[in-house]
C-alpha atoms as an extended CHARMM CRD file, in Angstrom:
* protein
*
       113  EXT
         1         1  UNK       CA             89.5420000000      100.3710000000       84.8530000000  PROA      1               0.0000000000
         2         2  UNK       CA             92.7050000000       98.6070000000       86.0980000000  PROA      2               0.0000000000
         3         3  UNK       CA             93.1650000000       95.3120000000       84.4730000000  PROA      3               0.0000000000
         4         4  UNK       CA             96.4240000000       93.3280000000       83.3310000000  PROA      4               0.0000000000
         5         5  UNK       CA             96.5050000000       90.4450000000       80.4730000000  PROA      5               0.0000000000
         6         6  UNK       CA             99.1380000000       87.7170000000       80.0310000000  PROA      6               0.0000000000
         7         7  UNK       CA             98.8760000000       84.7330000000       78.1330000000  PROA      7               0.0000000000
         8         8  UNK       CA             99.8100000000       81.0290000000       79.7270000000  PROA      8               0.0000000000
         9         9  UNK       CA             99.8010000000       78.2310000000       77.4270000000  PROA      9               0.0000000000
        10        10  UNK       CA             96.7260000000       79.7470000000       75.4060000000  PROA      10              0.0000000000
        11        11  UNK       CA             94.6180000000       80.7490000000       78.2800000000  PROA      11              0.0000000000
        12        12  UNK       CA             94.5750000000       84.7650000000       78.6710000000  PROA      12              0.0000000000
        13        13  UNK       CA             94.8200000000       85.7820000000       82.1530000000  PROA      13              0.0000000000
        14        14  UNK       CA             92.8330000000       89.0570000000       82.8740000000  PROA      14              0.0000000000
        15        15  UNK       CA             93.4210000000       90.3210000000       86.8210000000  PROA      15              0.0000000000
        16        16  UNK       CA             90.9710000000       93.0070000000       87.6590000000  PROA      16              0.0000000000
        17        17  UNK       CA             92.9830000000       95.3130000000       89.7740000000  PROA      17              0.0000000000
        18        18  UNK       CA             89.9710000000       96.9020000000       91.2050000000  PROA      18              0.0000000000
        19        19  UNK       CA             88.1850000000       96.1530000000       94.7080000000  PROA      19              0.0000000000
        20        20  UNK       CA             84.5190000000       96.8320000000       92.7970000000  PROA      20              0.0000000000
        21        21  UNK       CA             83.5190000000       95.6140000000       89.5740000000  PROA      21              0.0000000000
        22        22  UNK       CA             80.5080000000       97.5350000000       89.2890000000  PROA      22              0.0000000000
        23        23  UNK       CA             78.4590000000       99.4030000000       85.8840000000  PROA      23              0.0000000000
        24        24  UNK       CA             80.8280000000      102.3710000000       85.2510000000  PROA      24              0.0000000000
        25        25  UNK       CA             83.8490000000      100.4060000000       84.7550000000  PROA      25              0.0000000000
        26        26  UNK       CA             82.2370000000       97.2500000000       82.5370000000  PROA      26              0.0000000000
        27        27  UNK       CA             82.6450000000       99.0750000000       79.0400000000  PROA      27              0.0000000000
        28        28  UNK       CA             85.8490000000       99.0710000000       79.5190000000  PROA      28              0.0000000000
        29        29  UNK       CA             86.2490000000       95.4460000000       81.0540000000  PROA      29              0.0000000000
        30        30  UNK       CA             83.8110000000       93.9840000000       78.4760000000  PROA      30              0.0000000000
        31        31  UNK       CA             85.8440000000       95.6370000000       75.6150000000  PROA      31              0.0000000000
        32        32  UNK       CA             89.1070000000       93.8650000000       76.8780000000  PROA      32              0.0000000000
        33        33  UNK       CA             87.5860000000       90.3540000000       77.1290000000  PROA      33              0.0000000000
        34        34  UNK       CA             85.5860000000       90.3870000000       74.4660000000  PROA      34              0.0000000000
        35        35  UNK       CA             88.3570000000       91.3230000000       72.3020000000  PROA      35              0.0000000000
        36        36  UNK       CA             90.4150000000       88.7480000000       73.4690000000  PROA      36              0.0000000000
        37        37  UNK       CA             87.5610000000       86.2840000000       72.2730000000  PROA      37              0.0000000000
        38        38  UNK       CA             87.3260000000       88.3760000000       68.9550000000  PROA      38              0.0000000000
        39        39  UNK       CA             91.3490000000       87.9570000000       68.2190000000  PROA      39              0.0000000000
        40        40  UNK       CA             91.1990000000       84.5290000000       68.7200000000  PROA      40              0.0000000000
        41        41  UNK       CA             91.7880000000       83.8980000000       73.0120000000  PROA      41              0.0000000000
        42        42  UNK       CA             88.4740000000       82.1880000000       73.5770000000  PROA      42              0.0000000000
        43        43  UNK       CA             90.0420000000       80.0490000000       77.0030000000  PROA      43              0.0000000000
        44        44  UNK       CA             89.9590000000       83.4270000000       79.0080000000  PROA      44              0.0000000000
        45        45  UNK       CA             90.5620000000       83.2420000000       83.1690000000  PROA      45              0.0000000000
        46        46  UNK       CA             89.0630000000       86.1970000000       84.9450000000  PROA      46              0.0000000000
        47        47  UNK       CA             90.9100000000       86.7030000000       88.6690000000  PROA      47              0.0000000000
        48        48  UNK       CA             88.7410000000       88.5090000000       90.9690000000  PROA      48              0.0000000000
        49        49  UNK       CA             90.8400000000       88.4290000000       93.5510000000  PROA      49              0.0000000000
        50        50  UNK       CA             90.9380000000       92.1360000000       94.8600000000  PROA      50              0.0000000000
        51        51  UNK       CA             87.3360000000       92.2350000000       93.4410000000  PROA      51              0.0000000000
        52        52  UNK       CA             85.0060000000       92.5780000000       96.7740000000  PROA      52              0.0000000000
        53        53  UNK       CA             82.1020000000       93.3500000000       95.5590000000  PROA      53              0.0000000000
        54        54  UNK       CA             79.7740000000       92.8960000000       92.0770000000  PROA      54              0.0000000000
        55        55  UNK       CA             76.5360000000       94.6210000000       90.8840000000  PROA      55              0.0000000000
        56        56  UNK       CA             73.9270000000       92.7980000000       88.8730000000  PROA      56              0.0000000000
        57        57  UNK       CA             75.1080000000       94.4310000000       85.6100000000  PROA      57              0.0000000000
        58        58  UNK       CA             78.6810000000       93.0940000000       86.5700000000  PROA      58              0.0000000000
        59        59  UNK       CA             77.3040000000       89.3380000000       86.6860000000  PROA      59              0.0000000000
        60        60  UNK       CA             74.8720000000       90.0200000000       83.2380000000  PROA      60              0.0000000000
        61        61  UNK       CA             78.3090000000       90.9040000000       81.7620000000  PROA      61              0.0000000000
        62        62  UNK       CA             79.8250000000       88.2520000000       82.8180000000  PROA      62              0.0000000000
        63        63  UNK       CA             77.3880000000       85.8350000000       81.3570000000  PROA      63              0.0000000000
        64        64  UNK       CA             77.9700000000       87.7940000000       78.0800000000  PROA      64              0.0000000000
        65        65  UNK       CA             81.3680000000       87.4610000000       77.9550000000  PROA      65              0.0000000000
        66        66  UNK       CA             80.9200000000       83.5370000000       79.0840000000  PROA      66              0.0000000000
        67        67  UNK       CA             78.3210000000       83.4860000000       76.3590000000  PROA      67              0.0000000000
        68        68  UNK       CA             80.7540000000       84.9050000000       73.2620000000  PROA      68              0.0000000000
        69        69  UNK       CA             83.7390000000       82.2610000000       74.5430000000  PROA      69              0.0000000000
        70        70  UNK       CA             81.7350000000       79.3730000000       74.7200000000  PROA      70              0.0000000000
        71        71  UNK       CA             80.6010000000       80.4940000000       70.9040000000  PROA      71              0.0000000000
        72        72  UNK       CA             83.9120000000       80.7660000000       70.1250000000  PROA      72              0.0000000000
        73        73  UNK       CA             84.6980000000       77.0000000000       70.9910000000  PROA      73              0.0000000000
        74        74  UNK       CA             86.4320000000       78.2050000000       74.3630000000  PROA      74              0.0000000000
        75        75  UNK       CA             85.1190000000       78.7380000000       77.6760000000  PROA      75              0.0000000000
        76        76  UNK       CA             85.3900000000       81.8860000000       80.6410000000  PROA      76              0.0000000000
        77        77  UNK       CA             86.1190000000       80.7810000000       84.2450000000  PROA      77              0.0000000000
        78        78  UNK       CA             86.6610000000       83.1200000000       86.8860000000  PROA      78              0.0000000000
        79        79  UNK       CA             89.8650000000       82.8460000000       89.6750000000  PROA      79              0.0000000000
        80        80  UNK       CA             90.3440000000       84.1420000000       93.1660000000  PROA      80              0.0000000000
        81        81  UNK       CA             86.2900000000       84.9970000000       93.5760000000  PROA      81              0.0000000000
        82        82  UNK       CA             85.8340000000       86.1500000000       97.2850000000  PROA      82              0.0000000000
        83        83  UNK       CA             82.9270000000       84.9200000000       99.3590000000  PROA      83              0.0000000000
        84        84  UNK       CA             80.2910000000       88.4360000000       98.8040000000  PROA      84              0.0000000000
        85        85  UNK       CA             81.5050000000       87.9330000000       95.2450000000  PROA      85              0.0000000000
        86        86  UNK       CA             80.6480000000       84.2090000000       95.2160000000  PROA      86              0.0000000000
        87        87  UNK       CA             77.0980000000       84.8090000000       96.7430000000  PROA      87              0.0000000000
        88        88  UNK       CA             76.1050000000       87.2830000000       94.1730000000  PROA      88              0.0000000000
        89        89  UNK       CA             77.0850000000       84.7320000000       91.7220000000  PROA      89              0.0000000000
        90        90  UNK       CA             75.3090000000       82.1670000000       93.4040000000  PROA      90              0.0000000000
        91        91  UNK       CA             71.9260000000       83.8600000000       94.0190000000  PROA      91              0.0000000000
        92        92  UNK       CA             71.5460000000       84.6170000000       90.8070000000  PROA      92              0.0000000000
        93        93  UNK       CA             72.8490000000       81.2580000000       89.0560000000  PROA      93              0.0000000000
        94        94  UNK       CA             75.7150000000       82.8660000000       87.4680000000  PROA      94              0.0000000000
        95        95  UNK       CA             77.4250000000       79.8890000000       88.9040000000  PROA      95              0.0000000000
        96        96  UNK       CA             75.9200000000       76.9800000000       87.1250000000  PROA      96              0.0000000000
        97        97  UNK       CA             77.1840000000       78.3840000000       83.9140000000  PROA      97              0.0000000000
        98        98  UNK       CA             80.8660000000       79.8840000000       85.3900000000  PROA      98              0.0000000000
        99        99  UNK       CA             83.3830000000       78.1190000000       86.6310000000  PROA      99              0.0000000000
       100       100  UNK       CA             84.5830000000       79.6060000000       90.2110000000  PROA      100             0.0000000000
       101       101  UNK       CA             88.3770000000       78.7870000000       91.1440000000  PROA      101             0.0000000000
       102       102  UNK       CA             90.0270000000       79.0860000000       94.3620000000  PROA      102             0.0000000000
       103       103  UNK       CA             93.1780000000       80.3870000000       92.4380000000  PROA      103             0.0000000000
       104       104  UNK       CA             94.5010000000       81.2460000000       89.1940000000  PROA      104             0.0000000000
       105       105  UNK       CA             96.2860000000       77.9720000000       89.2400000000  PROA      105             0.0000000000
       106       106  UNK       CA             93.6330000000       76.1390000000       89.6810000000  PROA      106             0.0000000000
       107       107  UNK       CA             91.9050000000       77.9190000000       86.8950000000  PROA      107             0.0000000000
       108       108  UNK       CA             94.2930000000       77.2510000000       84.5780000000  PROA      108             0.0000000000
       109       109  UNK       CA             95.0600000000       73.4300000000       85.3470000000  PROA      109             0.0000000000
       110       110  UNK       CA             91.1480000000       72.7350000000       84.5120000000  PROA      110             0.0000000000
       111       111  UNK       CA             91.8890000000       73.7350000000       80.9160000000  PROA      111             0.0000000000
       112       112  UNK       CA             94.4610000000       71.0530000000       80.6660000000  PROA      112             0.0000000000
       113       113  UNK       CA             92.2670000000       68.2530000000       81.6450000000  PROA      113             0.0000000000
């Protein structure tokens, strides 16, 4: 799993360096955001920009990980989502609970608001 994390004005930035985000690599991914939540990062901004593609156990642990910020008094959005990506998360209703961004910018100017 190929993932990066910086941290803008409180907000930690994972980018998934991966074009699918499918069951062998979410151990690894969940352990990464979820720790962030753990230490103390519960504003956490996915980009799934190279991401083209998402299984069903990608999008239950998504809602996990949206699950453990929003516990944690914070909240997960995800950046950059490409159109497959965004229909997955559609059909299954992934997307009333996450936010979907055009851009990591855009991601991180709704936690200023």
């Amino acid at each position: 799993m190929t993932l990066t994390i910086d941290h803008v004005r409180g907000v930690a930035v994972v980018r998934v360096a991966e074009s699918r985000l499918m069951y062998p690599l979410l151990s690894d991914f969940a352990a990464a955001v979820g720790g962030l939540v753990a230490a103390g990062t519960p504003k956490v901004i996915i980009d799934l920009s190279p991401v083209v593609y998402i299984d069903s156990a990608t999008i239950g642990c998504l809602m996990d990980l949206y699950r453990q910020a929003a516990a944690a008094g914070g909240s997960l959005k995800l950046a950059g989502v490409q159109r497959r990506v965004e229909t997955m998360l559609t059909m299954t209703g992934a997307h009333n609970f996450i936010q979907l961004f055009a851009d990591e910018a855009a991601a991180l100017a709704s936690f200023e608001g």
